[in-house]
TORVOLUM-531321 format. One record per residue: x, y negated, z of N, C-alpha, C, O in turn. Coordinates in pm, whole numbers, plus 32768, in hexadecimal, padded with zeros to 4 digits. Each point is the difference from the previous one (the first is absolute). Example, Ala and Ser with C-alpha at 12.3 -4.5 7.8 and 13.67 -1.06 7.14 Angstrom:
# residues 2
85278239830C7FA77F898000805A7F888000806880028042/7F757F957F7680527F8980067FB37F93804980337F918011/
//
This chain:
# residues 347
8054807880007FAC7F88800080577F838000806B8001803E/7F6A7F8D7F7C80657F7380097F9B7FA280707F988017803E/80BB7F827FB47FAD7FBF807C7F797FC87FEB7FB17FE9805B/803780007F137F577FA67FF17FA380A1803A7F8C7FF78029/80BB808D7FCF7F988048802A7FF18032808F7F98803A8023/80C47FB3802980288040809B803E7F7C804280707FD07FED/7F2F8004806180117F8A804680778061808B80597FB6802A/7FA680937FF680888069803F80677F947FFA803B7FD78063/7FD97FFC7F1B808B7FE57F9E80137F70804580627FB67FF6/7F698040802A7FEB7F33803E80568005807F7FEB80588053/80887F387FC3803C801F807480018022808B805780428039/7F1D7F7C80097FD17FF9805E7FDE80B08008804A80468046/7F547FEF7F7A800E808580028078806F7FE08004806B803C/80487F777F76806B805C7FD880757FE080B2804E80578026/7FA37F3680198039800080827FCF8069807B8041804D8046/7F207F8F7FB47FCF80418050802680DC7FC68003806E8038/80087F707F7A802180B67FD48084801F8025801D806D802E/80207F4F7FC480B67FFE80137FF58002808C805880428037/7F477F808020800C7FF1808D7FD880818034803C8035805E/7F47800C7F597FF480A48038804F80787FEA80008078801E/80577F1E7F8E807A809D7F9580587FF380B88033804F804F/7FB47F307FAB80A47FFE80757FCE804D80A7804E8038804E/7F337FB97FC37FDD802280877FDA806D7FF9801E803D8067/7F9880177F377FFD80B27FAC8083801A802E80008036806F/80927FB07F51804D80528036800B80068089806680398028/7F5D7FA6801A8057802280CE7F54805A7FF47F9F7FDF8045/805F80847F627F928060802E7F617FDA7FD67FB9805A7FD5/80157F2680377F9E7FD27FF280117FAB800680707FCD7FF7/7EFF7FE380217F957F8D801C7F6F7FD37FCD7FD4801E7F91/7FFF7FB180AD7F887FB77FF17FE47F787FAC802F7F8F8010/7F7F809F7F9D80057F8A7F907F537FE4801C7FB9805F8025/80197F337FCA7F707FDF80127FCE7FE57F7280367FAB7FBA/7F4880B180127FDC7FF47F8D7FAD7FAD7FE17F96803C7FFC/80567F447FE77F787F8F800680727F937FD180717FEE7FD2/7ED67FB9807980117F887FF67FEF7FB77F5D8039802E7F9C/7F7D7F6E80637FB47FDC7F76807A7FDC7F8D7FF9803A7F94/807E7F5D808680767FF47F9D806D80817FF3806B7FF87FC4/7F66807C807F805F80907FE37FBD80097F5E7F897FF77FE2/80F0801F7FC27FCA803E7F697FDE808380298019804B805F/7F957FB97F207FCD80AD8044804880497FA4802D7FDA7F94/7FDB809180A1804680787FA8809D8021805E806E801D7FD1/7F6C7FD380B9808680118045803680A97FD5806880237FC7/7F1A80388071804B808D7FDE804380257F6F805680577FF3/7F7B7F637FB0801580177F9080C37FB17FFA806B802D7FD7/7F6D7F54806880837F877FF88068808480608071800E7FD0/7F778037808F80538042804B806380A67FCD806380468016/7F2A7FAB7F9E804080747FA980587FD17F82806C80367FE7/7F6D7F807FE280837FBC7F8A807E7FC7804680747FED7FDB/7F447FFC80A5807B7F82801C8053808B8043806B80127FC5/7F7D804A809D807980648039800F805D7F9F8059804F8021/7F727FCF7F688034807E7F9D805A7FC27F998049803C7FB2/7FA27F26805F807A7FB87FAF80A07FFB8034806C7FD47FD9/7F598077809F80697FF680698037808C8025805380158058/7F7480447F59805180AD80087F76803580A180288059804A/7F767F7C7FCC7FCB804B807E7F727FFC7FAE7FBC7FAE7FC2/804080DD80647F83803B7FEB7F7C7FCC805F80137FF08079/7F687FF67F4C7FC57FC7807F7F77805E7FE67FC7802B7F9B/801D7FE181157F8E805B7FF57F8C7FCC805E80017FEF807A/7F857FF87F167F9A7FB2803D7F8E807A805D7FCD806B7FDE/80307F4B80977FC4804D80587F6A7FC480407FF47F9E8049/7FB480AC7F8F7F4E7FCF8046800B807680727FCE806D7FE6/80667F83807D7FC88046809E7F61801580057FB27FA47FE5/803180B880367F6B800980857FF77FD7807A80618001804B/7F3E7FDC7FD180207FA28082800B80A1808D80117FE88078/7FE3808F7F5C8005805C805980A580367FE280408048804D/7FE97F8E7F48809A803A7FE1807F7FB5804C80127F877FF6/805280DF8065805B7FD8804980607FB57F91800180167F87/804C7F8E80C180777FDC7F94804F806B7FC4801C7FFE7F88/800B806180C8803280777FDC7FD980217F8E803F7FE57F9A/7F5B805780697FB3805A7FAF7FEA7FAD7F617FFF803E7F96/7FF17F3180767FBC7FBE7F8E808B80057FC4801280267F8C/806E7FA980DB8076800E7F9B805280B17FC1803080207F94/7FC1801780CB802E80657FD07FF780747F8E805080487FC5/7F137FA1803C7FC0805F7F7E80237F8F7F71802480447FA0/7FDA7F75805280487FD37F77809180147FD680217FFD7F89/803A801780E08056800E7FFC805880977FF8807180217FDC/7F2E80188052801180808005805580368091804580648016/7F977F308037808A802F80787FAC802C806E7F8B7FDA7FFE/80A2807E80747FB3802080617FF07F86804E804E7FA17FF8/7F298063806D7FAC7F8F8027805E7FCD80967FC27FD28060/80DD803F7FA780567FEC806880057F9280097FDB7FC67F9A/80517FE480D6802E7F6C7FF680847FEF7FD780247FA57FB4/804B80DA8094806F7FEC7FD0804E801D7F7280757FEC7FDF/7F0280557FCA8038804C7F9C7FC77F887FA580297FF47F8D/7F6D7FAA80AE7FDC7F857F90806D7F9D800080347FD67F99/7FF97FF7810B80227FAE801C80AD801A7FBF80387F9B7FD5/800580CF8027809980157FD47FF4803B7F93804E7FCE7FAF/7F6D8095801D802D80427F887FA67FE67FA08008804F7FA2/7FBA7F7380567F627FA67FA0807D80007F8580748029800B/7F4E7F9E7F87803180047F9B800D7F657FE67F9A7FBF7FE5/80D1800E8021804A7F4080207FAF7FDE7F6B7F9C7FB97FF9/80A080827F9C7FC57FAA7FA97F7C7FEE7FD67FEF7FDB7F8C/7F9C803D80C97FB37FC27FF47FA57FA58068801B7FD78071/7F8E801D7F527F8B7F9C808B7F8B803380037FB780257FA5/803B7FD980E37F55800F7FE57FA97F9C803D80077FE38077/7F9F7FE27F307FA77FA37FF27F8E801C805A7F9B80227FC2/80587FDA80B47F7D801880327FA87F9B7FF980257F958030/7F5580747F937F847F7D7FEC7FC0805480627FDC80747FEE/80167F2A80A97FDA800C80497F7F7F9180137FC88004806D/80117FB17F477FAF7FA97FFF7F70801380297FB57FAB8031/803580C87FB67F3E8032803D8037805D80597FBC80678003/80A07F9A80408014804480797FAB7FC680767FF47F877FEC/7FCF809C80807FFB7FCC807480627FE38066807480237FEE/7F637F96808C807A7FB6807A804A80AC8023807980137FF5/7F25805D8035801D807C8038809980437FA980728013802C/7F5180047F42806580327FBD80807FC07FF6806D803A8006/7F7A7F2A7FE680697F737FF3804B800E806380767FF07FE2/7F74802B8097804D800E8084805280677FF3806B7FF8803C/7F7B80787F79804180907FFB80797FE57FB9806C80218031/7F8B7F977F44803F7FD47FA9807F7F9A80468076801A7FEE/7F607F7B805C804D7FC48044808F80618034807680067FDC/7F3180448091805C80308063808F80617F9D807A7FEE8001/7F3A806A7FBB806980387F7C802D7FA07FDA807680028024/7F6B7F787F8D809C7FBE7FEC804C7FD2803080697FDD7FCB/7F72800F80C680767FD18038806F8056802180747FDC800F/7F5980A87FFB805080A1803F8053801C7F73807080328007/7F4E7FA87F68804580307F87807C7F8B7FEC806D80147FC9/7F5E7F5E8079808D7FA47FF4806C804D806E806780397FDE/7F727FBC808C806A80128044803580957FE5807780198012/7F3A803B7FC7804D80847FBA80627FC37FA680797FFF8018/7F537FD17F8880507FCB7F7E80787F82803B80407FC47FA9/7FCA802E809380707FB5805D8072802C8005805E7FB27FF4/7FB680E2801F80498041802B804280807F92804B805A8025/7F7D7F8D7F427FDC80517F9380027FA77F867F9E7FC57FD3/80C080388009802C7FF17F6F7FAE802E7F7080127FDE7F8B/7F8E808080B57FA080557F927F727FF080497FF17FE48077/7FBB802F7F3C7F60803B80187FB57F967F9E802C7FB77FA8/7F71805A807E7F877FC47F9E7FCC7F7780507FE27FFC8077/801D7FB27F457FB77F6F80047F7B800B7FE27FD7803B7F9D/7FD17F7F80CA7F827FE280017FC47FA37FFE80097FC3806A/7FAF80087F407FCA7F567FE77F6C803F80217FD080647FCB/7FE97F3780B17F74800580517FD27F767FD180177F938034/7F9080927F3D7F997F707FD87FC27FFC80877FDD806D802B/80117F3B80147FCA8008806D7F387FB680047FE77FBF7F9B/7FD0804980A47F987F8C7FF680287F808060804E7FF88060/7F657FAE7F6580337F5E80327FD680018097802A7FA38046/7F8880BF7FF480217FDB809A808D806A8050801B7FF28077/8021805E7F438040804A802780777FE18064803D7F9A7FE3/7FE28097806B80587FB98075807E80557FF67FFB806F8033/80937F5F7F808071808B7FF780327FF48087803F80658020/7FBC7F3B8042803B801D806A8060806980047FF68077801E/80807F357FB5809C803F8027802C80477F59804780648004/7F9D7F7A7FA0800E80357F967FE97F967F877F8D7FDA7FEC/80CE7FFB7FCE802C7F5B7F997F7080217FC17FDF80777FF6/7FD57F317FE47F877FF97FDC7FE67F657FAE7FF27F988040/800C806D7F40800D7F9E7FAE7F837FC47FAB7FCE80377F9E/801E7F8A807F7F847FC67FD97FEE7F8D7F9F803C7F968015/7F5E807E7F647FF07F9F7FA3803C7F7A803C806E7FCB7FF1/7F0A800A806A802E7F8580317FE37F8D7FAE801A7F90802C/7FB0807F7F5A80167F8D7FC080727FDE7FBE80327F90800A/7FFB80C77FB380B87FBD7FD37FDD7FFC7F78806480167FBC/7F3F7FD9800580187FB57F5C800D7F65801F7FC77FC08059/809180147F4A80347F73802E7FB47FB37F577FBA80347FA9/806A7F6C80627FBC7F7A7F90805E802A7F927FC87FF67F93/80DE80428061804680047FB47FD180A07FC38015801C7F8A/7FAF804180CF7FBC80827F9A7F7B7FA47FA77FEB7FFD7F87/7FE27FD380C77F947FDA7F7F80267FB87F967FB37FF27FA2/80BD7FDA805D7FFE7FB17FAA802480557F807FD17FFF7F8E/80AA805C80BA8037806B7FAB7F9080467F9A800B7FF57F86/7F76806280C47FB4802D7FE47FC97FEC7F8F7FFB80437F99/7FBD7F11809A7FAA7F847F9C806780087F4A7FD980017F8B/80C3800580BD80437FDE7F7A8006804E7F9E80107FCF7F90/7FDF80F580877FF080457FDD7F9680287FCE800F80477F9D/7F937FA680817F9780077F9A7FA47F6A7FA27F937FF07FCB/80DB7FC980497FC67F937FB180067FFD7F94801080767FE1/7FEF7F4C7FBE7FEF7FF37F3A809E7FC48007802E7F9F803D/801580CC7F6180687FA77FF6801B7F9B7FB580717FD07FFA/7F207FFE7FBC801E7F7E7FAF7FAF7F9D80367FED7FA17FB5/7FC0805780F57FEB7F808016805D7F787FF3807A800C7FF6/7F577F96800C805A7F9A800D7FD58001804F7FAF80508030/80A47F06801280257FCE807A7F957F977FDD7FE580007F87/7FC27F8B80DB80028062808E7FCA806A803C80198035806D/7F737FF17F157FA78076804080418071803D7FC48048804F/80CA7FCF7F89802580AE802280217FD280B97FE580518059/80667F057FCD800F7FDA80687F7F801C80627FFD80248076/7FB17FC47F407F677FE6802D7FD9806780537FEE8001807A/800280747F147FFF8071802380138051805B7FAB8032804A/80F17FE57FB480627FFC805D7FDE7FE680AF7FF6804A8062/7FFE7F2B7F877FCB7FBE80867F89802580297FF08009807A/7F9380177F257F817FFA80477FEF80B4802F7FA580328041/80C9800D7F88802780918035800E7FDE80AA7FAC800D8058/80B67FD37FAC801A7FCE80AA7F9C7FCD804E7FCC80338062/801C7F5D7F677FC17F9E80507F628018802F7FD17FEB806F/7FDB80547EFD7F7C80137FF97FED809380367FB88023805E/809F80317F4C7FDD809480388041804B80617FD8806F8024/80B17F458018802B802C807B804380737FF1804F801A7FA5/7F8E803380C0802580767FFB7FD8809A7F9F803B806C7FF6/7F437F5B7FCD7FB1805A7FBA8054800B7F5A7FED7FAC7FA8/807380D3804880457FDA7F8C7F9C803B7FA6802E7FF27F8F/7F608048806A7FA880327FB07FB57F847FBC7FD980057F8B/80157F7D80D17FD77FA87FBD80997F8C7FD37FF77F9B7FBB/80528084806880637F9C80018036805A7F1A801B7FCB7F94/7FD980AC8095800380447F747FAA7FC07F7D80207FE67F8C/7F67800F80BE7F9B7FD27F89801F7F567FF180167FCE7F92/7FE97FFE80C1802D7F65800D80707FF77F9C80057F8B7FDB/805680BA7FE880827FB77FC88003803F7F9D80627FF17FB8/7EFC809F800A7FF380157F9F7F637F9C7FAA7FCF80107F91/800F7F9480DB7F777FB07FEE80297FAF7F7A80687FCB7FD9/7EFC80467FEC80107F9F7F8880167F46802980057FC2806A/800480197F0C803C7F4F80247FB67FCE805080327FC58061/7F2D80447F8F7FAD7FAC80447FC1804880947FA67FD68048/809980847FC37FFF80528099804D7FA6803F7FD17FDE806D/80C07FDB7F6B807C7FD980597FEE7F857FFB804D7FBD8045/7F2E7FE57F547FD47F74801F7F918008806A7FE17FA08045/7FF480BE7FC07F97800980637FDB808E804A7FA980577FFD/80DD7F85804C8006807C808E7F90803F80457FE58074801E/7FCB7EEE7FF57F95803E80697F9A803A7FA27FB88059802C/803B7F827F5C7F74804B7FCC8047809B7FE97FAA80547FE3/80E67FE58024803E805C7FD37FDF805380877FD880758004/80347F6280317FD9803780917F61802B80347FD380668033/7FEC7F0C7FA27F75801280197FC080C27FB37FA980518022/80B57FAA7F797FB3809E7FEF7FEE805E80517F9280348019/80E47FEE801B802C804B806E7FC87FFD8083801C8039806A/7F8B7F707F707FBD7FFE80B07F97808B801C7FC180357FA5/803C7FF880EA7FE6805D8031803A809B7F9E7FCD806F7FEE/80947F617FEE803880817FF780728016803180487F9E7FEB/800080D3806380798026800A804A7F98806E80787FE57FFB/7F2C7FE6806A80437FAD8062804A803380657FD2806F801D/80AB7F6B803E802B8043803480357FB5809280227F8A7FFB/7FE680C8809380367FA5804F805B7F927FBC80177FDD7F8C/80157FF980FA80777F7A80248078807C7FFB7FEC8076801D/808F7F517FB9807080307FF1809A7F6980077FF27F8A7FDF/807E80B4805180507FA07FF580597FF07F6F8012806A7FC5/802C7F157FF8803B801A7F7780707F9380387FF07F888015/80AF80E78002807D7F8780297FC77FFD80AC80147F8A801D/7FC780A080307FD17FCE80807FA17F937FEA80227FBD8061/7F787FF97F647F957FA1800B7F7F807F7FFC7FFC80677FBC/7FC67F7580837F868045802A7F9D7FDC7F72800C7F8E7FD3/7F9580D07FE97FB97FBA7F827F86806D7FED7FF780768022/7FA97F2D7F967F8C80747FF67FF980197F7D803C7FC47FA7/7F83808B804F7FE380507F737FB87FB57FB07F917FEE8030/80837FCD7F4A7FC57F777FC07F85801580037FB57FB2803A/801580D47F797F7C8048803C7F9D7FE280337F9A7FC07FE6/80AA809680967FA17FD5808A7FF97F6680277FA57FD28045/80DA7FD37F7E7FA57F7280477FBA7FDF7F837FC07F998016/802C80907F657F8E7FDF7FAA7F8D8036804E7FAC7FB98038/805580B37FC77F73806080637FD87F9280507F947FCA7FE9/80C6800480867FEC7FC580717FE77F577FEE7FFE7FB0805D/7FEE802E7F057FF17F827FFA80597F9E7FEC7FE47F8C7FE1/80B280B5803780347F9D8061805F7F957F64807180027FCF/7F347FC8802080567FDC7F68804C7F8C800D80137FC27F97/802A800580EB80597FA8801A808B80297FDF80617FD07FC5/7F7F809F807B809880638034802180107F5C805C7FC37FCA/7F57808A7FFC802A80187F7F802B7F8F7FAE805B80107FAF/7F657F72805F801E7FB17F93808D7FAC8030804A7FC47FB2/7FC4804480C680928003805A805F80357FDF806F7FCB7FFF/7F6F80CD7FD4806080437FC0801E7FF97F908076801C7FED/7F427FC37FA27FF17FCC7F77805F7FA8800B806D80067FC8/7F677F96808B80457F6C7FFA80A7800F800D80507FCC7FB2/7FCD807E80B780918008802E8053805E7F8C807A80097FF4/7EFB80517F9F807880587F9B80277FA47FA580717FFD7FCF/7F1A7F9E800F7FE87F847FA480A17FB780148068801E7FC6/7F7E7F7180AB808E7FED803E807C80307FE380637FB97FEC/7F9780DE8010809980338022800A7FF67F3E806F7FD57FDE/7F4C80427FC97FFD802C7FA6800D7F9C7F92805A80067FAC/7F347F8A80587FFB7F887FB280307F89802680257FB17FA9/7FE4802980F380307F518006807D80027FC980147F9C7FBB/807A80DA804D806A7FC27FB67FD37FE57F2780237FAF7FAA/7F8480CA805B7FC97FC37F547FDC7F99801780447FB07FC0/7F64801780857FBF7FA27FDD80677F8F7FE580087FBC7F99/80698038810980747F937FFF803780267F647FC87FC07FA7/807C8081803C804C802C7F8D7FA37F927F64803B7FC37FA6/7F52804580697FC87FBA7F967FE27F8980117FF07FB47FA1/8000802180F280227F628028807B7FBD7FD67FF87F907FCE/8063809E803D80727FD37FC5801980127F7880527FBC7FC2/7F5E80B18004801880087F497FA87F5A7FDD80257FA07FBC/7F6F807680897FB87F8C7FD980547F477FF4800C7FA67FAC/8011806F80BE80557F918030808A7FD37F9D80247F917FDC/801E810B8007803A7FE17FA77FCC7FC47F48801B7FAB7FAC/7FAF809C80637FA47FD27F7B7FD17FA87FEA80137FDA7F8C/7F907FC780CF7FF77F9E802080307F7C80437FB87F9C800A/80DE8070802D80117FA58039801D7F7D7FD9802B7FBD805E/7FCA7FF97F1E7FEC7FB17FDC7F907F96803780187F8B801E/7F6F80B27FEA7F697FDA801280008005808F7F917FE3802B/80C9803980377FE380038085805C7F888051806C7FD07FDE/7F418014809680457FB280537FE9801C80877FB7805D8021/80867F5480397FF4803F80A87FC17F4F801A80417F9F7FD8/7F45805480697FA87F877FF3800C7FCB809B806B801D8037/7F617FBC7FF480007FCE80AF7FAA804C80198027803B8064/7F507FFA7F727FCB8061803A805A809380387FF3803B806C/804C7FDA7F46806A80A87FE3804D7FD0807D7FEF803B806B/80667F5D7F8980597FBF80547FCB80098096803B8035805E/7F5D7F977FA47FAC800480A17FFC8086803D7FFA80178079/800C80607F027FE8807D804A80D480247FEF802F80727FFE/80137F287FFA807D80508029804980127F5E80737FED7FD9/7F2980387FED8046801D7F4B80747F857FD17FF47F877FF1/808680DB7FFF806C7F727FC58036801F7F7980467FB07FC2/7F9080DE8006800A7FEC7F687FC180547FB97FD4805F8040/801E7FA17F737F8B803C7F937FE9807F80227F928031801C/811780247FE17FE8809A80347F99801980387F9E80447FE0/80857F6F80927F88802E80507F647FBA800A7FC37FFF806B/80187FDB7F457F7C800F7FC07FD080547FD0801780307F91/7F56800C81087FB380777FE87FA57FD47FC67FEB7F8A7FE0/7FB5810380027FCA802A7F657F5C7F9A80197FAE7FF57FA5/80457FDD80BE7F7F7FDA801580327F507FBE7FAE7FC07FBF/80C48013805A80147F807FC5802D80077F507FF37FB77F9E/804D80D6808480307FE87F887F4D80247F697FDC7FD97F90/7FF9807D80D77F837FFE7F947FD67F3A7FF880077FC87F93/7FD17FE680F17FF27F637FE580487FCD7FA57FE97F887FF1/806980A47FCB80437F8E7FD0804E80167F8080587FB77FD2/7F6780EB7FE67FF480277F9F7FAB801B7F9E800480217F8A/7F8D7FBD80EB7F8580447FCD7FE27FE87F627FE480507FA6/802D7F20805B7FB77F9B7F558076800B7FB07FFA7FE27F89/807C804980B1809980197FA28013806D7FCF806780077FBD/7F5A8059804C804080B17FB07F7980147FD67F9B7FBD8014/807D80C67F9D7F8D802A7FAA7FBB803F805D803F802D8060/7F1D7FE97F997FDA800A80527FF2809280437FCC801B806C/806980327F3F7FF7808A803080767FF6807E80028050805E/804E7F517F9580728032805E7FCD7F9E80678016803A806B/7FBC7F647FAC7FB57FB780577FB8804F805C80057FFD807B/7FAA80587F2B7F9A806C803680508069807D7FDE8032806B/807D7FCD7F5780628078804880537FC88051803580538049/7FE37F5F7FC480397F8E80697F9C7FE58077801F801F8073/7F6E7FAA7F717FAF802980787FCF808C80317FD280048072/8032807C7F3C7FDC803C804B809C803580767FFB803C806C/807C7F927F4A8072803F80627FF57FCC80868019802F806F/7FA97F3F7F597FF27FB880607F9E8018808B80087FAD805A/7FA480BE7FB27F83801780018023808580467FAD801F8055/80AA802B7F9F803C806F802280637FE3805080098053805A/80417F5D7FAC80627FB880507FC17FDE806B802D8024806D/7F587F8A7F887FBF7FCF80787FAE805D804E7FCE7FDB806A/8021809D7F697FA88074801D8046804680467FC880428057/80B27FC77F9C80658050805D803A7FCE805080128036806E/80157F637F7780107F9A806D7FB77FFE808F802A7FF08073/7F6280267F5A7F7E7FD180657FBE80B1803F7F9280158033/80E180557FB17FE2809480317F8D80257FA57FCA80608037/7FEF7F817F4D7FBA80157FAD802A80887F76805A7FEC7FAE/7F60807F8055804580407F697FA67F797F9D7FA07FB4800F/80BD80697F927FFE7FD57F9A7F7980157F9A7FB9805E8022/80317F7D7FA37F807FCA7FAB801380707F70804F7FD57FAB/7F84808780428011808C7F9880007F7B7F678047800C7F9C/7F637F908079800A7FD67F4780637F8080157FFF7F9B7FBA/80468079809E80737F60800D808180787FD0803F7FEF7F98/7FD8808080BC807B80387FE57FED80517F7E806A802B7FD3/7F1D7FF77FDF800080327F8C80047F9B7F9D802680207F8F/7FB37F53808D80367F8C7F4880AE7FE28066805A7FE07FB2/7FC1802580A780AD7FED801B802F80447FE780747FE37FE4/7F5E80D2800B806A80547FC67FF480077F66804780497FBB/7F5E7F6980177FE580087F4080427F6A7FEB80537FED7FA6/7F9D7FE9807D80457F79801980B37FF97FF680497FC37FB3/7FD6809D80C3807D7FFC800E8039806E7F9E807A7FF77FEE/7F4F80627FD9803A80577FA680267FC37F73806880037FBD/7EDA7FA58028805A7F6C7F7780817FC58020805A7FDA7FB4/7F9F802480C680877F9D800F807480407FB8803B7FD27F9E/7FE180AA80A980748045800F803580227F5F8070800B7FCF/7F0F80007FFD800880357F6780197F667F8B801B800B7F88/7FD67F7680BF80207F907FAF80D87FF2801E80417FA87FC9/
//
């Protein structure tokens, strides 16, 4: 698999696997299977990732009436001994116990065996490693126990977003994109996937891209980088269309105000003949043209350029002030600025 297909491949996860390769060898541990930003497909991610690695892995569903003994030994073919699992087990492989619909009774049983198979394996250079998916209330008490936690960070999504995007967007939409991966869909790379494969007028208008998706597929609160965030979803479900257009706003931000600056100054250059810095500009601090923003510079061009570019001058202008003011942006201001700015590029 490459990475647009096995989110595994994303760093934050390929760490957390490297972290169970390292605590597997002293015999075991406890890994916790959940939590809403875990990609799914861990057993599957666990088996590529240790057979890439020369160890055989053997996935194990216990009965909740089956001793640890017993569940490990009959796959293996070894008698149901502790000392004959714990020293003469067969090293190169693992066994995967999905202990997840276990109950507290059996979970406790499980416990007490790994801690007896570490400290066996302490002392033993050989035997078999045991990875205990554990359930999210599970207590390893005394046995390394590693947990999601939340460790997809802002730099996997972005990764993600980049990988399945069009590779011939331009700029700024692919930026756009990009950002409203993070910002809008968080932790959810299932939507952060479709976001950076969304058509043009999905990425001018986020929220109606979103509005489809309502009441489907919502999911708790989860953390992305350590910030606490909800599922875009559930705060559509929940109404909450501040938050969202908050988030819009800040991908907007990260994505378009340096475009926007970038064409303030094409403008300026192009025009700076026709411009001046007046006592009004002056009162707000302005001491040379440079810095004449797009809201003056639309005043005082307006009746001087043709009018299509007039047109497009106020709407930068208009978008400038929209973000400025924590506002997303206006879907038919940033669609005549990006037709606008593409004439440019092509004169």
């Amino acid at each position: 698999m490459n990475l647009s297909d096995d989110p595994w491949q994303l760093p934050s996860a390929r760490a957390f696997l490297s972290e169970i390769e390292s605590q597997v060898a002293g015999g075991g541990c406890v890994a916790v299977k959940g939590g809403p930003s875990m990609p799914v497909g861990l057993d599957l991610a666990l088996q590529q990732y240790f057979s890439a690695n020369g160890v055989i892995v053997e996935t194990i569903t216990p009965k909740a009436a089956d001793s640890p003994l017993e569940a490990l030994a009959t796959p293996f073919g070894i008698p149901a001994e502790f000392e004959a699992l714990a020293q003469g087990g067969p090293s190169d492989h693992l066994a995967v116990i999905v202990a997840t619909g276990l109950g507290s009774a059996p979970c406790a049983a499980w416990r007490i065996f790994l801690n007896r198979l570490r400290a066996a394996r302490s002392k033993s250079v050989s035997g078999l490693s045991v990875l205990f998916l554990a359930p999210d209330e599970f207590d390893a008490n005394g046995t390394p126990c590693l947990g999601w936690n939340g460790r997809l960070r802002r730099a996997d999504v972005t990764i993600w977003a980049d990988v399945h995007a069009p590779l011939d967007r331009p700029e700024p939409l692919a930026s756009l994109a990009a950002a409203l991966a993070v910002e809008l869909c968080g932790w959810r790379l299932d939507l952060a996937a479709e976001i950076a494969r969304a058509r043009r007028e999905d990425l001018l208008n986020p929220f109606g891209w979103l509005a489809l998706r309502a009441g489907f597929g919502a999911s708790p609160p989860c953390t992305l980088g350590g910030l606490h965030m909800s599922c875009p979803i559930a705060l559509l479900d929940q109404g909450a269309e501040s938050e969202i257009r908050s988030r819009i706003w800040m991908a907007q931000l990260t994505a378009l105000f340096p475009w926007i600056e970038t064409h303030r100054q094409k403008v300026i250059g192009r025009h700076r003949k026709l411009l001046r810095v007046d006592d009004h500009l002056r009162a707000f601090g302005v001491t040379s043209v440079d810095e004449i923003e797009f809201g003056a510079l639309a005043w005082q061009l307006n009746s001087r350029v043709a009018r299509m570019e007039a047109e497009m001058i106020i709407c930068f202008a208009q978008m400038r002030n929209d973000l400025a003011h924590r506002k997303p942006v206006n879907p038919s201001d940033l669609d005549r600025t990006l037709r606008g700015a593409a004439q440019w590029d092509k004169a």
